[in-house]
Structures are given as structure tokens and as C-alpha cells.
N, C-alpha and C positions, 0 to 999 in steps of 0.2 A: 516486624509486621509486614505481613506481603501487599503491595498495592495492587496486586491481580485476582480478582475475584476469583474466589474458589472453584466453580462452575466452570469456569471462561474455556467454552470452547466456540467454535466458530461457525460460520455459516459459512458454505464451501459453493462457489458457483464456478461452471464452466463456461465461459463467452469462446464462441466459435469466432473462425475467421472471417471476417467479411470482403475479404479484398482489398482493403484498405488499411486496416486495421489487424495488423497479426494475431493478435492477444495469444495465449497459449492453451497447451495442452493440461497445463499444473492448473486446479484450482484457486480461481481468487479466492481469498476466505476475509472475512468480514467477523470481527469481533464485536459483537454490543453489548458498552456497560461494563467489559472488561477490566478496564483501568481505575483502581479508587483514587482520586486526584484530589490530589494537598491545594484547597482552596484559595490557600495563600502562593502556591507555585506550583500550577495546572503543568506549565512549561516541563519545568525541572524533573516535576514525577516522571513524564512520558521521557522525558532524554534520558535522565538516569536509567529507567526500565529498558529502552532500547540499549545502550552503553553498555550496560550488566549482560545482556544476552548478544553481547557480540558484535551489534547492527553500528557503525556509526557515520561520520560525515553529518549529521544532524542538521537541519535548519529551520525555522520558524518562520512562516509566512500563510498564503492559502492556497488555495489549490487552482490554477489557471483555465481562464475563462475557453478556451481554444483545445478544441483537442487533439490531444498527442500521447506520447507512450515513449516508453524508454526503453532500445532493442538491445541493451548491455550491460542491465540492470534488472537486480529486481529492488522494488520500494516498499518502504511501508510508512504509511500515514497513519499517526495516533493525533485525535482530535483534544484540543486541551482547552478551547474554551469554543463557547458558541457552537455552532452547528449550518450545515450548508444539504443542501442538495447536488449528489455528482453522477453523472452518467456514466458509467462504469462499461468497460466491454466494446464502446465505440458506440455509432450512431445508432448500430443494433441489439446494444447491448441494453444495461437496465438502472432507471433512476434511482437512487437509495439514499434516503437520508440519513446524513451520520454527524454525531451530535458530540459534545463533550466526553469521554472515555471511550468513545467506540475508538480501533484499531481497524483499517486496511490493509492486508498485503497483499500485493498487485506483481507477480511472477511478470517477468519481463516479458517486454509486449502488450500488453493490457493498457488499452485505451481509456482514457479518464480524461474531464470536462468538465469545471463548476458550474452549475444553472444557476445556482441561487446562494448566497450564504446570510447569516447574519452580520451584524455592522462588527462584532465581537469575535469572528470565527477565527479560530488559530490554530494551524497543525500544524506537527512537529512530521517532520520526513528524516526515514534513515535509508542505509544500505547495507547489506551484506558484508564482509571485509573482502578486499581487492577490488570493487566494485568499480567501474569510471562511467557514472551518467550523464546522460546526453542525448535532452529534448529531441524526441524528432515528430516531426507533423504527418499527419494522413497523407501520402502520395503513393502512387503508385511505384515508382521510384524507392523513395525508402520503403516500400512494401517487400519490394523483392531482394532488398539488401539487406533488410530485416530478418527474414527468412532463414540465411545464412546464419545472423549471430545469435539467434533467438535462443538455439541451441546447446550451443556451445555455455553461456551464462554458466555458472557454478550453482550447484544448491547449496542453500547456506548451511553453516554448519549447526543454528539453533532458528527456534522459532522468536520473533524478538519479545512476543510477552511472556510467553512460556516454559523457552527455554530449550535446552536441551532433548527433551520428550517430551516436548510440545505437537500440537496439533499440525502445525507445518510439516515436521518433519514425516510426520504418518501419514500422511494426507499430500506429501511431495514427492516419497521413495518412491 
């Protein structure tokens, strides 16, 4: 039985640079409702489904109040219980509520922010393989040294709900 809705494809946005904030040229894409999550291990569903499609380093927390982005990584956040409001894209980018099953993948450089969560909110975050993340904050500074690795990052070789010809991968070549 697949835990990934049949349907699941994603909402594709692109956040420009603001100066501050690199974000990129790959679309963020935003899965909602994707994931059918085993009520008894919301957790487990989302790590096993990243793990199966490649993604790992896994960890379970929420998503930080301060915004930043990661110039040598790409991330994805599967929400597994509760739900938060995040600022996507940097100061200029855009608020999205994402709620139990939704999926984020956030192509390196993409600024992200929690405004708001509930008392329950729990995402699971992975990474590509090879990956080495590493919080950096809005500066000017890391702006421009951002620049440089933002590039270079790898495209993954699956999409982590979908898989192998998944929407990432079409929507990343």
C-alpha cells in the first residue's frame, strides 16, 4: 500500500533573490495532503518515505523561528503532525500554511521562517545523499558567499515523495 496519494503533485513557486536571501532558480514545490500518515506513527510514515526515495540524515523538530536557508543543501520538510505557518522565500517571499501530510522541498538557498505553529507541530527534514547542511542567516556577507555554492549543490537523484519520476525531477532538469 502506497502512503503517497495518487494525485500528489505539487505546487511549484519561484522566490527571486532579494539581496539578502538567495533562494534560487529551481522551483520550491509544496506538496498538500500528499502523504497518507499511519496515525499511530505520523513520524515513521514521513522518515520511511524520505529513506525509501533516497533523502536521509532525518530529524524531527519544527521549523526555526529566525530566518535562514541552507547555501549547500537542498531540504525537505514532511509535516507529520500539527501544522504551522512559514514564510517561504525570505522576507519577500510568501506565508503558506502547511499542515500534517503536506511535503516542502526547498532547493538550496530558499529562505524559510515559522510565524506561527501549533502546540503539536512536528516535521521531519531530510537531505539529498552527500549533502552537508548548514544554517546560515540573512547577511550580506553570507549573501555573496552563498552565491558561489548555491550552484554547485547536486540535484538529487529522486524526488523524496515520488521518487525516481517524481515531480522534482521534471520540474528540476
Amino acid at each position: 500500500m502506497s502512503v503517497v496519494s495518487d494525485n500528489a503533485e505539487p505546487r511549484a513557486i519561484v522566490f527571486e533573490d532579494d539581496g539578502l536571501v538567495p533562494n534560487n532558480i529551481l522551483p520550491f514545490l509544496v506538496y498538500q495532503g500528499a502523504v497518507k500518515l499511519d496515525s499511530r506513527r505520523p513520524e515513521e510514515t514521513i522518515e520511511n518515505l524520505f529513506e525509501a526515495n533516497g533523502w536521509g540524515g532525518t530529524w524531527r523538530n519544527g521549523v526555526y523561528d529566525y530566518l535562514h536557508y541552507h547555501a549547500t543543501a537542498h531540504e525537505v520538510l514532511g509535516v507529520a503532525r500539527g501544522s504551522a505557518r512559514v514564510r517561504f522565500g525570505g522576507d519577500h517571499g510568501q506565508e503558506l500554511e502547511i499542515k500534517a501530510g503536506d511535503v516542502a522541498i526547498l532547493p538550496a538557498g530558499t529562505g524559510h521562517q515559522c510565524i506561527s505553529a501549533s502546540d503539536d507541530f512536528c516535521v521531519i527534514g531530510a537531505y539529498p545523499p552527500g549533502s552537508k547542511m548548514v544554517v546560515t542567516r540573512a547577511t550580506p556577507e553570507n549573501h555573496a558567499r552563498a552565491l558561489k555554492t548555491i550552484p554547485e549543490v547536486a540535484l538529487p537523484p529522486a524526488d523524496p515523495v515520488t521518487g525516481k519520476d517524481g515531480a522534482l525531477i521534471r520540474l528540476w532538469r
